[in-house]
Each structure stands twice: as structure tokens, then as C-alpha cells.
Legacy VTK file of the C-alpha trace (Angstrom):
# vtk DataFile Version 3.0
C-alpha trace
ASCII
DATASET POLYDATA
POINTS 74 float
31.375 -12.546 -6.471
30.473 -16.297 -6.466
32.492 -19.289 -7.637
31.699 -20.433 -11.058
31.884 -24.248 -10.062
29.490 -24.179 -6.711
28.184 -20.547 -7.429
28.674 -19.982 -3.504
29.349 -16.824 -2.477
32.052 -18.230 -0.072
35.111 -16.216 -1.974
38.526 -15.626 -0.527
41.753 -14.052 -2.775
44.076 -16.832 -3.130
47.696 -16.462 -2.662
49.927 -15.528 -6.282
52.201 -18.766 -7.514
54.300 -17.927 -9.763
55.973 -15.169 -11.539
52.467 -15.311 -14.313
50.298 -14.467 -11.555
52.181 -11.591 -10.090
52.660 -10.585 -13.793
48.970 -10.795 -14.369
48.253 -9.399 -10.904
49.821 -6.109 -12.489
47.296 -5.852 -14.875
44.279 -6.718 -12.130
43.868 -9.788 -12.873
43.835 -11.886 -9.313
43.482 -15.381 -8.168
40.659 -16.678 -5.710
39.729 -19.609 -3.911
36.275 -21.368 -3.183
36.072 -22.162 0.548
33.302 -24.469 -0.178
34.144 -26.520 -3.495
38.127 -25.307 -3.033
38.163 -24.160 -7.022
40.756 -21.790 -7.741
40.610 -19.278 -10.185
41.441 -15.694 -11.682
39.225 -12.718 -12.161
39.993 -9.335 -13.138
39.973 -7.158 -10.554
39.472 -3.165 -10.038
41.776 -2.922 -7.211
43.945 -5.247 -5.198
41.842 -7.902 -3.308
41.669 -7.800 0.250
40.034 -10.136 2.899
38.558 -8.778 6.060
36.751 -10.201 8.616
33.515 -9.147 10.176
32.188 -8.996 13.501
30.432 -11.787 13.474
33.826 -13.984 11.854
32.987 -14.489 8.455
34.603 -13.884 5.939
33.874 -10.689 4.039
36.538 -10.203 0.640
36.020 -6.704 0.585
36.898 -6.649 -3.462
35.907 -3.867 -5.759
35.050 -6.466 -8.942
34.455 -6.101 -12.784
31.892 -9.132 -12.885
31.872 -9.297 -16.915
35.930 -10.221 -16.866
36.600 -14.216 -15.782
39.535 -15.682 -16.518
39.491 -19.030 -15.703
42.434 -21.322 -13.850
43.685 -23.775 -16.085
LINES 1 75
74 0 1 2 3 4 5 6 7 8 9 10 11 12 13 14 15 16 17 18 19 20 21 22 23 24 25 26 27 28 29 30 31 32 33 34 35 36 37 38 39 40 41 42 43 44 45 46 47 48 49 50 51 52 53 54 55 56 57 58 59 60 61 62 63 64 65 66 67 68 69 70 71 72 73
């Protein structure tokens, strides 16, 4: 997934604020942050975001994705 601001690649879930989000989280749709540009925004999701780290420290989100459903932040 890349950010549609920057179009990096440099993804991380973002945390849920709000009852909306963990409403729409129910329904798989998630909020992420840029790490380079700091845009946040939702995308529907297949399965609960999760960041891991890899061996060499950076950042891999790990996220089983939908990439034609973007819902953007407002």
C-alpha cells in the first residue's frame, strides 16, 4: 500500500480516535499514517492491520489490503 499524498510506501496503521473509527473499524475499514508526508487516512481493510518489524528494523505493515477501496480522511 502507498500513501495517496507522497505515494511512499512508508505505511503504518494509525491508532482509532473516536467511537466512528472503531465503528468503521468493524466493517474493515482502518486508519493509516504516512511516516514520510504524516497524511492520515482510512482504507478498507481484509483483516485487522498489524505492524511488524523486520530484521533489518523497518517497518513492514504486514496488512492483507483490498487496493480498489480508499476512503479518504477528512
Amino acid at each position: 500500500m502507498n500513501c495517496p499524498k507522497c505515494k511512499s510506501y512508508d505505511v503504518r496503521p494509525s491508532r482509532r480516535k473516536g467511537i466512528i473509527e472503531h465503528v468503521l473499524s468493524a466493517a474493515g475499514v482502518w486508519p493509516f499514517r504516512c511516516q514520510r508526508c504524516y497524511k492520515r487516512y482510512r482504507k478498507v481493510t481484509l483483516g485487522r492491520p498489524i505492524h511488524h518489524k523486520t530484521h533489518g528494523g523497518e517497518a513492514d505493515p504486514g496488512i492483507a489490503l483490498d487496493p480498489t477501496d480508499e476512503i479518504a480522511s477528512r
